[in-house]
Residue frames as qw, qx, qy, qz and C-alpha x, y, z in Angstrom:
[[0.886, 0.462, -0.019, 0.045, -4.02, -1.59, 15.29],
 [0.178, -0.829, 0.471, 0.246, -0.26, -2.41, 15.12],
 [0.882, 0.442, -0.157, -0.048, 1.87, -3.85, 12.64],
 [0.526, -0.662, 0.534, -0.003, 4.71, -5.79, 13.94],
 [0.662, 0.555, -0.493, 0.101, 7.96, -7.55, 11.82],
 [0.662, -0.640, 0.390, -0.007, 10.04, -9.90, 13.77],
 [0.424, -0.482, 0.696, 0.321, 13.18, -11.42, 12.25],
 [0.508, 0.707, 0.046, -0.489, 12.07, -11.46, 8.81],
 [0.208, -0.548, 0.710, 0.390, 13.71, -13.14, 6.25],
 [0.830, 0.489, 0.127, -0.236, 13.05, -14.12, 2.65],
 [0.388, -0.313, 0.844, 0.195, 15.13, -16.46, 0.19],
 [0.784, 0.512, -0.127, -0.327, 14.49, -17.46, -3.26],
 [0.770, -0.080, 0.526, 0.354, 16.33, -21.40, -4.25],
 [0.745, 0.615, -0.070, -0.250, 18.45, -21.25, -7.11],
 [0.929, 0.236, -0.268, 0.097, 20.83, -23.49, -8.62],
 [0.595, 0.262, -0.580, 0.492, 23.73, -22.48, -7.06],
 [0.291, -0.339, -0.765, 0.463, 21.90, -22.62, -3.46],
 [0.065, 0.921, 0.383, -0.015, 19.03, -19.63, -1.82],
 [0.400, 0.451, 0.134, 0.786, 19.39, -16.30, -2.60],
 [0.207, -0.529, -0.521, 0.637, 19.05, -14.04, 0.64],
 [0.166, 0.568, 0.429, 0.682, 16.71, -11.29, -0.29],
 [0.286, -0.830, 0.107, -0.467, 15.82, -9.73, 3.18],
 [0.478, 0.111, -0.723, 0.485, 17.87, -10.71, 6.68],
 [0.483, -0.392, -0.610, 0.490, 16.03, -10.49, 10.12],
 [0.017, -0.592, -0.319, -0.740, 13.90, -7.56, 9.08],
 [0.090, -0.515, -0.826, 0.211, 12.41, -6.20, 12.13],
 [0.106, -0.355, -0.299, -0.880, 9.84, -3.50, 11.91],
 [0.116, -0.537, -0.825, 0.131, 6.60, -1.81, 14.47],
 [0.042, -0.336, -0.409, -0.848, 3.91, 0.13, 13.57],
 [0.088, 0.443, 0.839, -0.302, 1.04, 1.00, 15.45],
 [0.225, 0.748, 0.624, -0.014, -2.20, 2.80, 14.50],
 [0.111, 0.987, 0.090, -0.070, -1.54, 6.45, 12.46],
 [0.262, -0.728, 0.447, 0.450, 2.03, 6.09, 12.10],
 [0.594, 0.773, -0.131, -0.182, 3.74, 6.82, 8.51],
 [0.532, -0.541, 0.479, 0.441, 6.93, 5.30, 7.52],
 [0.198, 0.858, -0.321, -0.349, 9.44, 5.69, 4.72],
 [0.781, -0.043, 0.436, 0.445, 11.68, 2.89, 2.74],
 [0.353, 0.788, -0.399, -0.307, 14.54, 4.10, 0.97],
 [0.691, -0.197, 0.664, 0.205, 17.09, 1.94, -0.50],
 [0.102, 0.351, -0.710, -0.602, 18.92, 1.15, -4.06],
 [0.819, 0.183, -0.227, -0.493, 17.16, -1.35, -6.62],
 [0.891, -0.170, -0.415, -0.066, 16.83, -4.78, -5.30],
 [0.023, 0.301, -0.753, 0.585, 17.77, -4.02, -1.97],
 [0.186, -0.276, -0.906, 0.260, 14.60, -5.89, -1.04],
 [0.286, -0.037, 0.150, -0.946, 11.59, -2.68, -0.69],
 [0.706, 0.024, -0.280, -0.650, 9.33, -4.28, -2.71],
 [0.610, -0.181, -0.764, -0.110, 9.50, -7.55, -1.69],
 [0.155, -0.279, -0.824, 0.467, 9.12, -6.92, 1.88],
 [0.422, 0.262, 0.166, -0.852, 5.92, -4.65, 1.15],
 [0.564, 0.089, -0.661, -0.486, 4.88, -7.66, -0.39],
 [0.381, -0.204, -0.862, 0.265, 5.23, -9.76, 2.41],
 [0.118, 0.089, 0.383, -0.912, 3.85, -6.75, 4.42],
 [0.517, 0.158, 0.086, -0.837, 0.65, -7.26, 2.41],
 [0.603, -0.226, 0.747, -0.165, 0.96, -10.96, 2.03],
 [0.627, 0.617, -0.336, -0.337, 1.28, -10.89, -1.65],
 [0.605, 0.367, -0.661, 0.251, 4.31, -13.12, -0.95],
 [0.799, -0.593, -0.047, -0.090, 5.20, -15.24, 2.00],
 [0.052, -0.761, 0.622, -0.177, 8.91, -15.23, 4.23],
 [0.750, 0.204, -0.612, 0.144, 11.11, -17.90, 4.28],
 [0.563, -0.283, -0.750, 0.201, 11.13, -17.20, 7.99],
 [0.088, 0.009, -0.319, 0.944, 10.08, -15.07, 10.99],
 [0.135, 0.556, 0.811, 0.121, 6.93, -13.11, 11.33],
 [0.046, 0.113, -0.072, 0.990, 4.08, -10.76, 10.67],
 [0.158, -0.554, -0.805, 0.143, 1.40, -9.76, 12.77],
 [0.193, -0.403, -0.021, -0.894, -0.94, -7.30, 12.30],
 [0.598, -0.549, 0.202, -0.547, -2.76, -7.02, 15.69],
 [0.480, -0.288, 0.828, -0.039, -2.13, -10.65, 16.86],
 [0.823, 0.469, 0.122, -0.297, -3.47, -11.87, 13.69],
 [0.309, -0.239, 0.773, 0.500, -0.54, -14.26, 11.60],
 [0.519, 0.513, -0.188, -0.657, -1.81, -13.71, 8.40],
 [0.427, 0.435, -0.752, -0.249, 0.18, -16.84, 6.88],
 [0.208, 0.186, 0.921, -0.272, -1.55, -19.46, 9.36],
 [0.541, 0.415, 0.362, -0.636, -4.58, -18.75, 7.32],
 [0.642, 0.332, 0.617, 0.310, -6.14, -21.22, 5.10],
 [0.227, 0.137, 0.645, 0.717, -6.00, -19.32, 1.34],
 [0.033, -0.562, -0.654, -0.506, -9.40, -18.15, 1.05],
 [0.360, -0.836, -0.393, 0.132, -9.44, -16.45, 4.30],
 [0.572, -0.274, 0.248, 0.732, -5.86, -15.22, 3.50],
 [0.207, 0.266, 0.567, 0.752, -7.23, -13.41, 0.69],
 [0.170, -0.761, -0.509, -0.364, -10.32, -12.02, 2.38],
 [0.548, -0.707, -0.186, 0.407, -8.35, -10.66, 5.33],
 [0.447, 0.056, 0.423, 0.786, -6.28, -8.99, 2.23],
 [0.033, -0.631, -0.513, -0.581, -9.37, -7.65, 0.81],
 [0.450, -0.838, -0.233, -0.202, -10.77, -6.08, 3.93],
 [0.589, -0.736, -0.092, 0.319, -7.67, -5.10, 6.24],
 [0.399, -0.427, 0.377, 0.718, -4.79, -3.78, 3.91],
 [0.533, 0.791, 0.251, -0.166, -5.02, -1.58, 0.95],
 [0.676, 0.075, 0.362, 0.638, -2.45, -1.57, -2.41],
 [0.215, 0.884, -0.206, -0.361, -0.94, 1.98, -4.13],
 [0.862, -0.031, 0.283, 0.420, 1.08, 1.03, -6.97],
 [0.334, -0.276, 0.307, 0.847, 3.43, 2.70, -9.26],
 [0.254, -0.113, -0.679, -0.679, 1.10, 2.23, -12.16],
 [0.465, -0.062, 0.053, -0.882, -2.58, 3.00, -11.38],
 [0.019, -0.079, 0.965, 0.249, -3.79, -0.05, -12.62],
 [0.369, 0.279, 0.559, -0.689, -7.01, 0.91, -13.45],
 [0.537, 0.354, 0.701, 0.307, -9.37, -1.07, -15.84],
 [0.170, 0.003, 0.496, 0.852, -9.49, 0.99, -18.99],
 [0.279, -0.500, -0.730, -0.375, -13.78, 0.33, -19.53],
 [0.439, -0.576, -0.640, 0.256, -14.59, 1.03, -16.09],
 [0.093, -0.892, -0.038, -0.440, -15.53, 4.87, -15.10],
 [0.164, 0.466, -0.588, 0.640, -13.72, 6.19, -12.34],
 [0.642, -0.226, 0.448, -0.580, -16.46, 5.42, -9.40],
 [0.936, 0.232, -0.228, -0.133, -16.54, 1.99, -11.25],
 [0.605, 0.265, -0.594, 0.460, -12.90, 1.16, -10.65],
 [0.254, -0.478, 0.392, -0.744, -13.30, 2.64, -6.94],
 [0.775, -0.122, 0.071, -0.615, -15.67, -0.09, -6.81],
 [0.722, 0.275, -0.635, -0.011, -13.99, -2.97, -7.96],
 [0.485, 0.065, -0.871, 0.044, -12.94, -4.44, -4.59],
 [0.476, -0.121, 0.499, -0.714, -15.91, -4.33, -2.70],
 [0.721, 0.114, -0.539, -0.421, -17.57, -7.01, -5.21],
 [0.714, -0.113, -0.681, -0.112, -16.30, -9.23, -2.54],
 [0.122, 0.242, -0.584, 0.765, -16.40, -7.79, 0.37],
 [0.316, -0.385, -0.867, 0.003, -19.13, -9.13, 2.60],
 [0.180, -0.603, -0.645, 0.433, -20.20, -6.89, 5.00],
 [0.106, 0.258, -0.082, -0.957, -20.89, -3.44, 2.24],
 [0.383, 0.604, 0.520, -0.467, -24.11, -2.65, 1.50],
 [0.519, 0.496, 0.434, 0.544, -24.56, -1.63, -2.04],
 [0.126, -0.949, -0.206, -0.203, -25.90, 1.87, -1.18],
 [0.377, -0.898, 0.088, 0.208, -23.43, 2.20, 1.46],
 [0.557, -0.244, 0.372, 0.701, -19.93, 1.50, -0.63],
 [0.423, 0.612, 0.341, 0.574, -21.43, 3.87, -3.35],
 [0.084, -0.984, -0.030, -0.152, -21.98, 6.67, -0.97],
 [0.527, -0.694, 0.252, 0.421, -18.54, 5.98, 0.45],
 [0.594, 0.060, 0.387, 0.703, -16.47, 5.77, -3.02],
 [0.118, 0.850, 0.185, 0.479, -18.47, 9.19, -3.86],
 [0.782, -0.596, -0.092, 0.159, -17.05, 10.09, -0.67],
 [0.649, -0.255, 0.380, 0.608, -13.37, 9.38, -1.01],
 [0.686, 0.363, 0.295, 0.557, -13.79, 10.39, -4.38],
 [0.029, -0.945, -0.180, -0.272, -14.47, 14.14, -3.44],
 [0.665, -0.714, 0.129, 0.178, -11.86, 13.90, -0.97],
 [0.560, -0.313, 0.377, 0.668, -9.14, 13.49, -3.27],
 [0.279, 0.639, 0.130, -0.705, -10.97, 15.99, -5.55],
 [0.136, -0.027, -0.874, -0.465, -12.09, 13.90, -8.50],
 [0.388, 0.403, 0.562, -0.609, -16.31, 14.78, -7.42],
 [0.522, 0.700, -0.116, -0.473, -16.76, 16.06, -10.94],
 [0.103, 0.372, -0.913, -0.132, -14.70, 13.01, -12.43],
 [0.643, -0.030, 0.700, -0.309, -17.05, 10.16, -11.43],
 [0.790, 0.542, 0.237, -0.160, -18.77, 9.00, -14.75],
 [0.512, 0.719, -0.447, -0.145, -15.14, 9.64, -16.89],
 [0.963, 0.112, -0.080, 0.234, -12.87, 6.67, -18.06],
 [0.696, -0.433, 0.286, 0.497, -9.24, 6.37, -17.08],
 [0.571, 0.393, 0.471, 0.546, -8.20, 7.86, -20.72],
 [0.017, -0.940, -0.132, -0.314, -10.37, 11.27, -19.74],
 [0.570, -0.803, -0.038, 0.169, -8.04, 11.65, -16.58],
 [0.226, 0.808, -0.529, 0.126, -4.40, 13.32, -16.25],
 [0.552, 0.130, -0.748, 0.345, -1.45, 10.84, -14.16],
 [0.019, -0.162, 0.567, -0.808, -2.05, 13.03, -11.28],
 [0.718, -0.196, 0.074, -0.663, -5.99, 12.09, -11.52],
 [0.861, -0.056, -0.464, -0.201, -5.89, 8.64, -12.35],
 [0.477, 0.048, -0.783, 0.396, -3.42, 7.69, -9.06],
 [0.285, -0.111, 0.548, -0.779, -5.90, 9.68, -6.83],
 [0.837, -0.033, -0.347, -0.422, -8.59, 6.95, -8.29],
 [0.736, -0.042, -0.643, 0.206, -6.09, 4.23, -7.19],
 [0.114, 0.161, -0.606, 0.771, -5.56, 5.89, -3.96],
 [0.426, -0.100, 0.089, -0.895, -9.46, 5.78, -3.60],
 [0.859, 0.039, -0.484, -0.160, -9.84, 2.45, -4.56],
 [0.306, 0.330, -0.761, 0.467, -6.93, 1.68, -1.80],
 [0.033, 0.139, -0.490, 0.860, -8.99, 2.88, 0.33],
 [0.574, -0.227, -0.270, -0.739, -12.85, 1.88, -0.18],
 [0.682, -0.240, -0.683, -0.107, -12.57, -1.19, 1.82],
 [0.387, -0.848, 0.204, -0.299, -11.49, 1.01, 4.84],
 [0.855, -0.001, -0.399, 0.331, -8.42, -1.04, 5.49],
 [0.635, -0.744, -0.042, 0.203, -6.15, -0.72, 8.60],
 [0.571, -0.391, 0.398, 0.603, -3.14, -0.72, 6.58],
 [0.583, 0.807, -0.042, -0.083, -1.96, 1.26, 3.27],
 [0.754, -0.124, 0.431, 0.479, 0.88, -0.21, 1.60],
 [0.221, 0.909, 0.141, -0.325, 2.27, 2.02, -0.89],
 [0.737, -0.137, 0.438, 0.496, 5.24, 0.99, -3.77],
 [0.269, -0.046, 0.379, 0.884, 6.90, 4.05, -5.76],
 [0.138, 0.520, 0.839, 0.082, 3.22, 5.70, -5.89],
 [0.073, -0.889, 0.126, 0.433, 5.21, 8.79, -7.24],
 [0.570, -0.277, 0.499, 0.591, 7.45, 7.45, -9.36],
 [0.406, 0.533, 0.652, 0.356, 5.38, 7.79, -12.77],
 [0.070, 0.956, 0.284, -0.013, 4.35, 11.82, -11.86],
 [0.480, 0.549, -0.167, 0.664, 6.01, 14.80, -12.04],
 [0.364, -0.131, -0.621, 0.682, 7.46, 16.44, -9.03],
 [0.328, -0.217, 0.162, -0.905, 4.43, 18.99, -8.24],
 [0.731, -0.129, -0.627, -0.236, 2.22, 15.87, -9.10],
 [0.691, 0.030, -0.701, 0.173, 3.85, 13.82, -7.13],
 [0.101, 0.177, -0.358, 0.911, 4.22, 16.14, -4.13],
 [0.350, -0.116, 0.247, -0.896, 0.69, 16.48, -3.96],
 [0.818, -0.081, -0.514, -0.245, -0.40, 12.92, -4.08],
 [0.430, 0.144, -0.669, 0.589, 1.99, 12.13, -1.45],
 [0.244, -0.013, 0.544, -0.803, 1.07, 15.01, 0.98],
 [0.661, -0.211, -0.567, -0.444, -2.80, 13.31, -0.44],
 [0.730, -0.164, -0.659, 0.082, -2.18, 10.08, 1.13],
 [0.420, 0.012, -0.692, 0.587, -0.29, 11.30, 4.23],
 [0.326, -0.141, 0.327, -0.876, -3.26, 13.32, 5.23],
 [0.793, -0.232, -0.343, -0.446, -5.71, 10.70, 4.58],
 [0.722, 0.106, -0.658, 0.186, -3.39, 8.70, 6.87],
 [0.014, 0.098, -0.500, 0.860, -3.71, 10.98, 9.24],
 [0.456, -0.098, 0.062, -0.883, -7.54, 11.39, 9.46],
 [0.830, -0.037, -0.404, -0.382, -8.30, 7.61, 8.73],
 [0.496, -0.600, 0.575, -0.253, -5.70, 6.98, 11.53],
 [0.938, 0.327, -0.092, 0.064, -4.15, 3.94, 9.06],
 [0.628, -0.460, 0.452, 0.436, -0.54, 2.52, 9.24],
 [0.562, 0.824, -0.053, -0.039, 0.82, 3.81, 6.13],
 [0.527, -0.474, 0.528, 0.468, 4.32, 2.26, 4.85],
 [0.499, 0.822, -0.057, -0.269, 5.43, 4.24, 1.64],
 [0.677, -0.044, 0.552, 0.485, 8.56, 2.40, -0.66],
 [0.478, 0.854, -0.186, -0.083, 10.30, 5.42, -3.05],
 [0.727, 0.169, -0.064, 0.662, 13.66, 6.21, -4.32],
 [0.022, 0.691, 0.198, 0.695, 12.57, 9.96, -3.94],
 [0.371, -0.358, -0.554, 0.654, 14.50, 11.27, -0.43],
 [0.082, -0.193, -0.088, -0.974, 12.13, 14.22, -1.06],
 [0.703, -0.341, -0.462, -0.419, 9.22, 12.02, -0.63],
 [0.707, -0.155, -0.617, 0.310, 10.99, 10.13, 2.23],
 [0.120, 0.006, -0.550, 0.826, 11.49, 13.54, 4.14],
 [0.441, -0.378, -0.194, -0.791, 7.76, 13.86, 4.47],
 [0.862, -0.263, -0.414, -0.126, 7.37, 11.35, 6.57],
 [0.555, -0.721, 0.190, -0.368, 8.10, 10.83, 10.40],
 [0.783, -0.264, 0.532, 0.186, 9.84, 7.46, 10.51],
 [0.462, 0.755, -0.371, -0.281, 12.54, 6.85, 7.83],
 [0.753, -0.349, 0.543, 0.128, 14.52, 3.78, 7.03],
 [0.524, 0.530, -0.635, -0.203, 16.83, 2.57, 4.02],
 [0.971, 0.084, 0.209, -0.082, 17.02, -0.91, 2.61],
 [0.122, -0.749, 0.619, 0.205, 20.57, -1.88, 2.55],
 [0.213, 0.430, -0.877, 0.017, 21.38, -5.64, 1.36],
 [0.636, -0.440, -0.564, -0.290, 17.89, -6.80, 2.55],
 [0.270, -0.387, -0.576, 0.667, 18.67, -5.42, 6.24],
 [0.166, -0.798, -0.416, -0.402, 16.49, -2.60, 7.11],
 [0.455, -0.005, -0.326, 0.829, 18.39, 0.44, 8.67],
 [0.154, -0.927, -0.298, 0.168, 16.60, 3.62, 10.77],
 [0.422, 0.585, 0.181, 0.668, 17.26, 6.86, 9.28],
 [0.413, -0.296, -0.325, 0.798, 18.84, 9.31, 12.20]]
């Protein structure tokens, strides 16, 4: 698996002509490797981990995960190649409120074609043990601390077995022990599931965990010496 950026470059029109939001990004990943974005607010993190996960599309350049252009794909296939190759951490958990923990875990296999019923329950029981939350399964988002409820979303990330984990401020909400140990979480699952993991903090504490480092300057994308 590798995840390759080539001259990148996003733009948003407004009245008084586009607004440059990244410049001639380039960026490669291949299979097991971790990287870092620092960078001030709106230097551009989040939006290119959007594009990275094809939430959003660039005003030019590309990305290709294996030789796959994601953005030559009609919409519906765009969306299933989402579902099944690239998992989402967010700041906020976003987990449905009703739905038990192994319930939300579940949520996006519903459309994933090739899981068995049997087999995505034994895997989200799975994961969940892995990020210790075994004894958690049956409780609602409400029963859970911060530090439980983002290892849910980190479990969910992760149920569809995706090649990529995308990952935006998915520390920001915890406290620093918390936050510390969600991190090192992820970066071992990233290790063991052998996944491109690209993590977007403010937190250069978080950022020194991590082999590859870069800061988001002015929508350019600098390596961190």
């Amino acid at each position: 698996m590798s995840l390759i950026v080539h001259q990148l470059t996003k733009s948003y029109s407004t009245p008084s002509g586009p607004l440059p939001i990244l410049r001639d990004v380039e960026l490669s990943l291949a299979a097991g490797e971790a990287a870092a974005i620092t960078g001030p607010s709106g230097s551009g993190k989040s939006t290119l981990l959007h594009i990275l996960g094809t939430l959003d599309r660039p005003t030019s350049g590309t990305v290709r995960h294996n030789e796959t252009d994601p953005f030559v794909l009609p919409e519906a296939d765009l969306a299933a190649f989402r579902n099944q190759r690239i998992g989402f951490v967010f700041q906020d958990h976003h987990l449905l409120p009703q739905c038990t923990v192994l319930e939300n875990v579940l949520i996006p296999t519903l459309v994933h074609p090739h899981l068995r019923p049997d087999d995505r329950n034994a895997y989200a029981q799975k994961l969940l043990e892995r990020v210790g939350l075994a004894q958690r399964l049956n409780h609602r988002p409400a029963e859970l601390s911060g530090g439980e409820r983002q290892r849910v979303a980190v479990a969910r990330a992760l149920i569809c077995q995706p090649a990529v984990l995308l990952a935006d401020e998915p520390t920001g909400n915890l406290d620093r022990n918390t936050a510390h140990a969600v991190m090192d979480l992820i970066l071992e699952l990233r290790q063991d599931l052998q996944m491109i993991l690209v993590v977007v903090t403010h937190s250069l504490e978080i950022a020194e965990k991590f082999p590859r480092q870069m800061e988001m300057r002015d929508g350019v994308l600098h390596p961190v010496a």
